[in-house]
C-alpha positions in Angstrom: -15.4 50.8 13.8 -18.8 52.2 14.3 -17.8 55.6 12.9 -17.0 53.5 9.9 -20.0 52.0 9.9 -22.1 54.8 10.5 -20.2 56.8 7.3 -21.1 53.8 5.1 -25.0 54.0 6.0 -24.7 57.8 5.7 -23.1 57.4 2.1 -25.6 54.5 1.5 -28.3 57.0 2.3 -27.2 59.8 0.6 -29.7 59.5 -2.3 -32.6 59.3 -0.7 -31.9 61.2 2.2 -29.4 64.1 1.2 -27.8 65.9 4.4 -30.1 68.6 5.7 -29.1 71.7 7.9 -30.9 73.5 10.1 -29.6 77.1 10.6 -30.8 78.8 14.2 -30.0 82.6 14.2 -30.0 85.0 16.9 -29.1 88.3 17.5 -25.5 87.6 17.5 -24.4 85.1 15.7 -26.1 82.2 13.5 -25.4 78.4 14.0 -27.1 75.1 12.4 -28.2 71.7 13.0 -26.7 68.5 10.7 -29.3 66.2 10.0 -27.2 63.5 8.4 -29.4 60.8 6.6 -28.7 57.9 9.1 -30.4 60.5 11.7 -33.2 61.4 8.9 -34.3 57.5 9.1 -34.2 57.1 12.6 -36.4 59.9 13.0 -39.1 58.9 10.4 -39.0 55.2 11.6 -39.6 56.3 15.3 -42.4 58.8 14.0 -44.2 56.0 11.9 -44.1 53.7 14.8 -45.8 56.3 17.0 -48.6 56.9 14.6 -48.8 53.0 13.8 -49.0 52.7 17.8 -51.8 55.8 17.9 -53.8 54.3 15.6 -53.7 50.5 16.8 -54.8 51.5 20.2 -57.5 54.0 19.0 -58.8 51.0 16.7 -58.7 48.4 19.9 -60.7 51.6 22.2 -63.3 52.0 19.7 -63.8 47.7 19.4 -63.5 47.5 23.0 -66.7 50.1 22.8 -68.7 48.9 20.6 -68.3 45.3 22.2 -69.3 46.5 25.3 -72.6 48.1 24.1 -73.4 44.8 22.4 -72.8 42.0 24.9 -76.2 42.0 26.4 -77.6 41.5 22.9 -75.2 39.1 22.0 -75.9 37.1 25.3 -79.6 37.2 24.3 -79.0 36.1 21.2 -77.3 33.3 22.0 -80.0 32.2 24.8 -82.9 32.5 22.2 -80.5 30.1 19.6 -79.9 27.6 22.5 -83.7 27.8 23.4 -84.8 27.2 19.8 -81.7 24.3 19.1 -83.0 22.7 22.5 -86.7 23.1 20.8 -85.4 21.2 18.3 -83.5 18.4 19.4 -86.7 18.0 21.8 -88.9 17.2 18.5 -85.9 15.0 16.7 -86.6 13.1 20.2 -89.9 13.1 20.1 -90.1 12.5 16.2 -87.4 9.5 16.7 -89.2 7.9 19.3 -92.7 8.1 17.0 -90.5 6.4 14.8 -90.0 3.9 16.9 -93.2 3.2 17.8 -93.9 3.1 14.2 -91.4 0.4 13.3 -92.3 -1.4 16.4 -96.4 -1.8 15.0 -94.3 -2.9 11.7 -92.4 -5.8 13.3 -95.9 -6.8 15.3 -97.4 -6.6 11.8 -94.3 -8.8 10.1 -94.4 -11.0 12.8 -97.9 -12.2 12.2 -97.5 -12.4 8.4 -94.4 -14.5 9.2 -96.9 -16.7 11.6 -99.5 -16.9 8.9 -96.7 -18.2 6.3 -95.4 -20.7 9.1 -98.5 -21.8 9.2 -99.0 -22.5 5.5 -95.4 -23.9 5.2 -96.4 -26.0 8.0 -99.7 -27.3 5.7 -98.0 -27.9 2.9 -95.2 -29.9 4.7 -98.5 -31.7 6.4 -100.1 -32.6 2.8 -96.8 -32.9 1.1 -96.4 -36.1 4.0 -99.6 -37.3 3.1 -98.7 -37.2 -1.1 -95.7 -38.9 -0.3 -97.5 -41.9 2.2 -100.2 -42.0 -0.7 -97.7 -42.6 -3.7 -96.0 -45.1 -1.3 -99.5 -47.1 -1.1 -100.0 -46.7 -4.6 -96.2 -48.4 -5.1 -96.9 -50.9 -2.7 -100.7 -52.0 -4.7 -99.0 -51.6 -7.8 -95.5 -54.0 -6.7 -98.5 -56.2 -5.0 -100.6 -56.5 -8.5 -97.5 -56.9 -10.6 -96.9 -59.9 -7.6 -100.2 -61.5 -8.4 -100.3 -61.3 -11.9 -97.1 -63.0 -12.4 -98.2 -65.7 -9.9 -101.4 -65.8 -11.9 -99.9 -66.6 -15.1 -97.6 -69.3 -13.3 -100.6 -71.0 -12.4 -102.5 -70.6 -15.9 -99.4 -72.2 -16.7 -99.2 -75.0 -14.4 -103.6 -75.9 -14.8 -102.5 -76.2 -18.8 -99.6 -78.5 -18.2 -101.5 -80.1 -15.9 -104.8 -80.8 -19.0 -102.3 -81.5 -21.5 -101.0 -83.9 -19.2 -104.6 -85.0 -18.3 -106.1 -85.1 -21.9 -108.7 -82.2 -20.8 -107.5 -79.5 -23.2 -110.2 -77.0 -24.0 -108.9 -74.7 -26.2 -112.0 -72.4 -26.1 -112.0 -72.3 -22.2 -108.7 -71.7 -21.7 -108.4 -68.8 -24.4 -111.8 -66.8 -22.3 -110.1 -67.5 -18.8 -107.1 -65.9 -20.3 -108.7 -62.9 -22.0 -110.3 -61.9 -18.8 -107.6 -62.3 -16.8 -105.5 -59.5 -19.0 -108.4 -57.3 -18.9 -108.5 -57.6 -15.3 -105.0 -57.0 -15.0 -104.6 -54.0 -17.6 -107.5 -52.1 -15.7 -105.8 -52.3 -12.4 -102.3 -51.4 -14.0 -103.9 -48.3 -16.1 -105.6 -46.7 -12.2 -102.5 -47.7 -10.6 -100.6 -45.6 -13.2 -103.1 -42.7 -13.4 -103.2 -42.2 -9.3 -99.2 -42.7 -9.5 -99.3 -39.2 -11.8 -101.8 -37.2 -10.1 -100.1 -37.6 -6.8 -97.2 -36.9 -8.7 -98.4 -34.0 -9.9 -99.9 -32.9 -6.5 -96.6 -33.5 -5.0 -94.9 -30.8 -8.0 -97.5 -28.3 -6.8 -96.9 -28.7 -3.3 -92.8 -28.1 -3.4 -93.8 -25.0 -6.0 -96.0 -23.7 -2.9 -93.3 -24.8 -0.5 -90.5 -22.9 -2.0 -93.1 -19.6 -2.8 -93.4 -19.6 0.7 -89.6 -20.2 1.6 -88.9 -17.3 -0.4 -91.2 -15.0 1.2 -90.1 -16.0 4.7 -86.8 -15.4 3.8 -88.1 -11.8 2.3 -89.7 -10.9 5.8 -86.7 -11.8 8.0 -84.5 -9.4 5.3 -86.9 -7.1 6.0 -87.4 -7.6 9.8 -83.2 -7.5 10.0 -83.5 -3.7 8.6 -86.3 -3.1 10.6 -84.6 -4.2 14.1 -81.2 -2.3 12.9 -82.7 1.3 12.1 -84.7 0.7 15.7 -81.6 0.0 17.4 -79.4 2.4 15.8 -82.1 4.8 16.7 -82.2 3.4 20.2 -78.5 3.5 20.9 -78.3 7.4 19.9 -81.1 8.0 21.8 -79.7 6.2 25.0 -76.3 6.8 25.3 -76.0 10.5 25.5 -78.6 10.0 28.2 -77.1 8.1 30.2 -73.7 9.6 30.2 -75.6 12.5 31.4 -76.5 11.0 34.4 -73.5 10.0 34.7 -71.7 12.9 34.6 -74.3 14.4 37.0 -73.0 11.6 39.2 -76.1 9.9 39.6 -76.1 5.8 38.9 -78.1 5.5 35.8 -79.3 2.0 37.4 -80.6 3.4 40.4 -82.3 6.0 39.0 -84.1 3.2 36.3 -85.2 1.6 39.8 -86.5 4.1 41.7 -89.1 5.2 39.1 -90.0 1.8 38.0 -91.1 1.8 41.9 -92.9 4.8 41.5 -94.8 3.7 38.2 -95.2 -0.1 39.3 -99.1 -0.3 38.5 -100.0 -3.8 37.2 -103.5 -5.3 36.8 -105.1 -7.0 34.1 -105.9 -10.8 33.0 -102.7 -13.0 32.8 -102.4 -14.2 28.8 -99.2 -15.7 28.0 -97.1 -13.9 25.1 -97.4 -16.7 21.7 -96.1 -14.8 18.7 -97.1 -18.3 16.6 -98.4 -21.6 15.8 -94.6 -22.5 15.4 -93.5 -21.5 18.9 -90.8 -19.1 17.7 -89.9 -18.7 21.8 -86.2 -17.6 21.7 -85.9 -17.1 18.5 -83.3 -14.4 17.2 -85.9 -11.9 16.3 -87.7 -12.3 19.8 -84.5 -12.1 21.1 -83.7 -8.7 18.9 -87.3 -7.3 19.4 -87.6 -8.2 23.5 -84.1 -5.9 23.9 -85.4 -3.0 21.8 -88.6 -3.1 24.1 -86.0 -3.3 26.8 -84.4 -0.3 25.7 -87.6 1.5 24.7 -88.6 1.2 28.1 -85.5 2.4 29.5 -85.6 5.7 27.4 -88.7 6.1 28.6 -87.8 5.7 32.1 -84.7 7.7 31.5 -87.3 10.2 30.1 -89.0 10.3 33.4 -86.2 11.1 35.3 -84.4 13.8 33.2 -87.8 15.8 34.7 -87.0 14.8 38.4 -83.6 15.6 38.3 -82.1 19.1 38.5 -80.7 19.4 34.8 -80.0 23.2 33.2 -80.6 26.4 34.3 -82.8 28.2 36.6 -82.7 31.3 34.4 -83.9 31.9 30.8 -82.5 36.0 30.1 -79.0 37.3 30.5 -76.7 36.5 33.2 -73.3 35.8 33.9 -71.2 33.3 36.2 -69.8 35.0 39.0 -68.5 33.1 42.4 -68.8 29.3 41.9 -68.5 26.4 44.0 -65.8 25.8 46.4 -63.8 27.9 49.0 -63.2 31.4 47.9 -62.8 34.6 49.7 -65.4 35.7 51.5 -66.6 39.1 49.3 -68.0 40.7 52.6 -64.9 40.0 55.7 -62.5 38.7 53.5 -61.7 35.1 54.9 -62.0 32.1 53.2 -65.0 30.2 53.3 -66.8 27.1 51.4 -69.1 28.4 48.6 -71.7 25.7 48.4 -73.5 27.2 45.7 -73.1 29.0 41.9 -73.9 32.4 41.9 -75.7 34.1 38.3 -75.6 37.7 37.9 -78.2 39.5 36.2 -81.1 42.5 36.1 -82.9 42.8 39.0 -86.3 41.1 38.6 -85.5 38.6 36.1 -87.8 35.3 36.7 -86.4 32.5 38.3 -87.5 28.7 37.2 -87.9 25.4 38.8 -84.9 23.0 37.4 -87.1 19.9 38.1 -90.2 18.7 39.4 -90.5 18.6 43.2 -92.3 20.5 45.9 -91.6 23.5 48.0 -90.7 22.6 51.5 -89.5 26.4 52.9 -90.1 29.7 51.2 -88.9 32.5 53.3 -86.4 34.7 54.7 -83.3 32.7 56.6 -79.9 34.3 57.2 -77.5 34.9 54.9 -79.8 33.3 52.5 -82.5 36.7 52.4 -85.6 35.5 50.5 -85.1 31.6 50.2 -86.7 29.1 48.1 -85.7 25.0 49.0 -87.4 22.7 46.7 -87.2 18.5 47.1 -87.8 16.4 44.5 -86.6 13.3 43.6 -84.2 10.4 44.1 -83.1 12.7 47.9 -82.2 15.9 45.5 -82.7 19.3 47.1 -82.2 22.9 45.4 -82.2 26.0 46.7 -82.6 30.0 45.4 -81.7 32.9 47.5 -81.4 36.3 47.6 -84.8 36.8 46.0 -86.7 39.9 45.6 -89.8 38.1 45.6 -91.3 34.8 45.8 -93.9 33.2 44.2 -94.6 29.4 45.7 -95.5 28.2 49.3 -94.8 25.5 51.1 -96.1 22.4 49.9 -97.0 23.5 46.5 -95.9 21.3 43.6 -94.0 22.6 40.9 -92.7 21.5 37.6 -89.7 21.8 35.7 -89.7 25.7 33.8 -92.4 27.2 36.4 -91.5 30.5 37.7 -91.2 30.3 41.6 -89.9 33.9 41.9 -87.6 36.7 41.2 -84.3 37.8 41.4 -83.1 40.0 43.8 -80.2 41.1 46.3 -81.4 40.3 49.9 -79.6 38.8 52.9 -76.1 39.1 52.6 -75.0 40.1 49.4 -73.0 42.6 47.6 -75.2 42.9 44.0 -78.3 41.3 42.4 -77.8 37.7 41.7 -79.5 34.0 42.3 -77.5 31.8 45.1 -77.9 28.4 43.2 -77.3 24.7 45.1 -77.8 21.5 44.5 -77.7 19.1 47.4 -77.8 15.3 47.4 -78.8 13.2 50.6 -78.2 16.8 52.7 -74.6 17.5 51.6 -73.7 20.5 48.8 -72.3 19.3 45.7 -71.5 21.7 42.7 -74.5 23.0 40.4 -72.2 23.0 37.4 -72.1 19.2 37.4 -76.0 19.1 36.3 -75.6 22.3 34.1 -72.6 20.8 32.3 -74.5 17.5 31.9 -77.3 18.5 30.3 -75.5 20.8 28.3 -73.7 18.1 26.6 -77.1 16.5 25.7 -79.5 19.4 25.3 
């Protein structure tokens, strides 16, 4: 069966790959090879794969090369972009919370146009009460006069029955008293007519400026409503990622809200109680709207505050690399396992290491194990610490702020290479750097 098949690709073949013979000679006799063409095609498959397999591997050698040579400029690189991006979300911050302040001076300034218009609404309302009460008198004199003029004429009627009944019919008498009596009368109707129309006509111009100024309140809240939803969009971007930070960083957000209230709880000042109008708009929507963007201005503020107390990001700024984290590993020097309570960074020897927070130096010297040591407290019962320095630059008791150099990297104590011993420790116990690193990360 497979010599069969092996004639039938050999025939197939042929055309391509006629037979070939190599003859061998010696000094006796002379033999040859038979290349059929089935053994042809094995032979130049297995001799392209070799050279497709030399020249896959010499291509992977020569990127392997050139990507080692590169990878300290590539790690700069990408420090300087995520310096320069965290430049710039830093003034979007800054800008958005100008912007805030901004569109909060707008709402002050809306809210006392809408008190000035309350107010004139709240005249016109006044004198439109007072139009109406006038054109009642004027309806109640005029009902009163028609009321006495017809009881007039029923007694003019009743004295000339009476002096035709009597004889004493005066024709010139009677015919003055009358003609007086309509004057009289006509006056009082023609005043009571014209003071009927001007308050009508007062009342007209009082509903005109009673519905101008409807219309214009109703303009300001439209407007106010735009107002209040950019400054709480703005608000809730600018809140949120903060405080899932501190989240993340396992820190309670409220706590940490509390604790520098307490810190920056100065109050003084004479007590004036907060009237936004004449109206008494006290727990109105829009006081309601504009007391929780203060509220949440004032906790990105606070939160602002904090992000500087707290140890977030990195205590180097040039080329490194993670090496040992946090946990139990295998002791590098002996061998056993042992707890890690720190993150080591790798890098030159040298490079400048940076406060992650504001706090103050409380030991800066050699311990065991440590070498050159650096333990800075700050806030909120945080503690960090750099080791194996080459040099440091801070004493005890010195303050220092978030991005101040405090001293150098080095290899003392007990280590195997340069690199920066990084902890975080809350309350006394060890908990992993990464946490903060990762959280700010996600923010910054």
């Amino acid at each position: 069966m497979l010599n069969r098949l092996a004639f039938r690709l050999n025939l197939a073949l042929e055309p391509w790959f006629p037979e070939q013979r190599l003859f061998l000679k010696s000094d006796s006799a002379t033999r040859f090879v038979r290349l059929r063409p089935l053994t042809q095609v094995t032979g130049l498959v297995a001799g392209v794969l070799v050279m497709g397999w030399m020249m896959v591997a010499s291509a992977l050698l020569v990127v392997d090369m050139l990507g080692s040579g590169s990878t300290r400029d590539q790690v700069a690189n990408q420090t300087e972009v995520f310096a320069q991006r965290l430049e710039a979300l830093s003034q979007d911050r800054d800008l958005r919370v100008a912007e805030a302040v901004g569109a909060q001076s707008r709402f002050n300034l809306a809210l006392q146009q809408v008190s000035a218009m309350q107010e004139r609404l709240l005249a016109s309302e006044t004198r439109l009460r007072e139009l109406e009460t006038g054109i009642d008198v004027i309806q109640n004199t005029l009902r009163r006069t028609i009321r006495e003029r017809d009881a007039a004429r029923a007694d003019a009627t009743q004295t000339r029955l009476a002096m035709a009944a009597t004889g004493a019919h005066n024709p010139a008498t009677q015919a003055e008293d009358l003609a007086t009596t309509v004057d009289l009368m006509s006056t009082a109707l023609t005043d009571a007519a014209r003071d009927r129309d001007g308050m009508a006509a007062e009342v007209a111009k009082a509903d005109a400026r009673t519905a101008d100024v409807a219309r214009q309140k109703s303009e300001i809240e439209a407007r106010n409503a735009v107002i209040f939803g950019k400054l709480e969009e703005a608000l809730t971007v600018s809140v949120e990622p903060l405080d899932k930070m501190f989240r993340s960083a396992g820190l309670n957000p409220d706590d940490l809200i509390a604790a520098v209230k307490s810190g920056y709880s100065g109050q003084g000042g004479p007590l004036v109680p907060i009237k936004l109008s004449t109206m008494g708009l006290s727990g109105s929507p829009d006081e309601t709207r504009a007391n929780a963007i203060l509220a949440s201005l004032d906790t990105l503020n606070t939160y602002r505050m904090a992000a500087f107390k707290v140890p977030l990001g990195l205590p180097l700024h040039t080329a490194f690399r993670f090496t040992s984290g946090f946990g139990t590993r295998d002791d590098p020097i002996n061998g056993r396992e042992k707890m890690h309570e720190g993150q080591d960074l790798a890098g030159d020897y040298g490079d400048p290491v940076y406060a992650t927070a504001d706090g103050v130096v409380t030991y800066a010297g050699w311990e065991s194990g440590y070498g050159r040591l650096i333990k800075v407290k700050h806030a909120f019962g945080i503690e960090t610490r750099y080791g194996h320095l080459s040099e440091i630059g801070v004493q005890v008791g010195q303050k220092v702020s978030r991005g101040e150099k405090i001293g150098d990297m080095g290899n003392s104590g007990r280590s195997t290479g340069t690199h920066l011993h990084y902890e975080v420790r809350l309350s006394g116990t060890a908990v992993n750097p990464m946490t903060f690193i990762r959280a700010a990360r996600d923010v910054f």
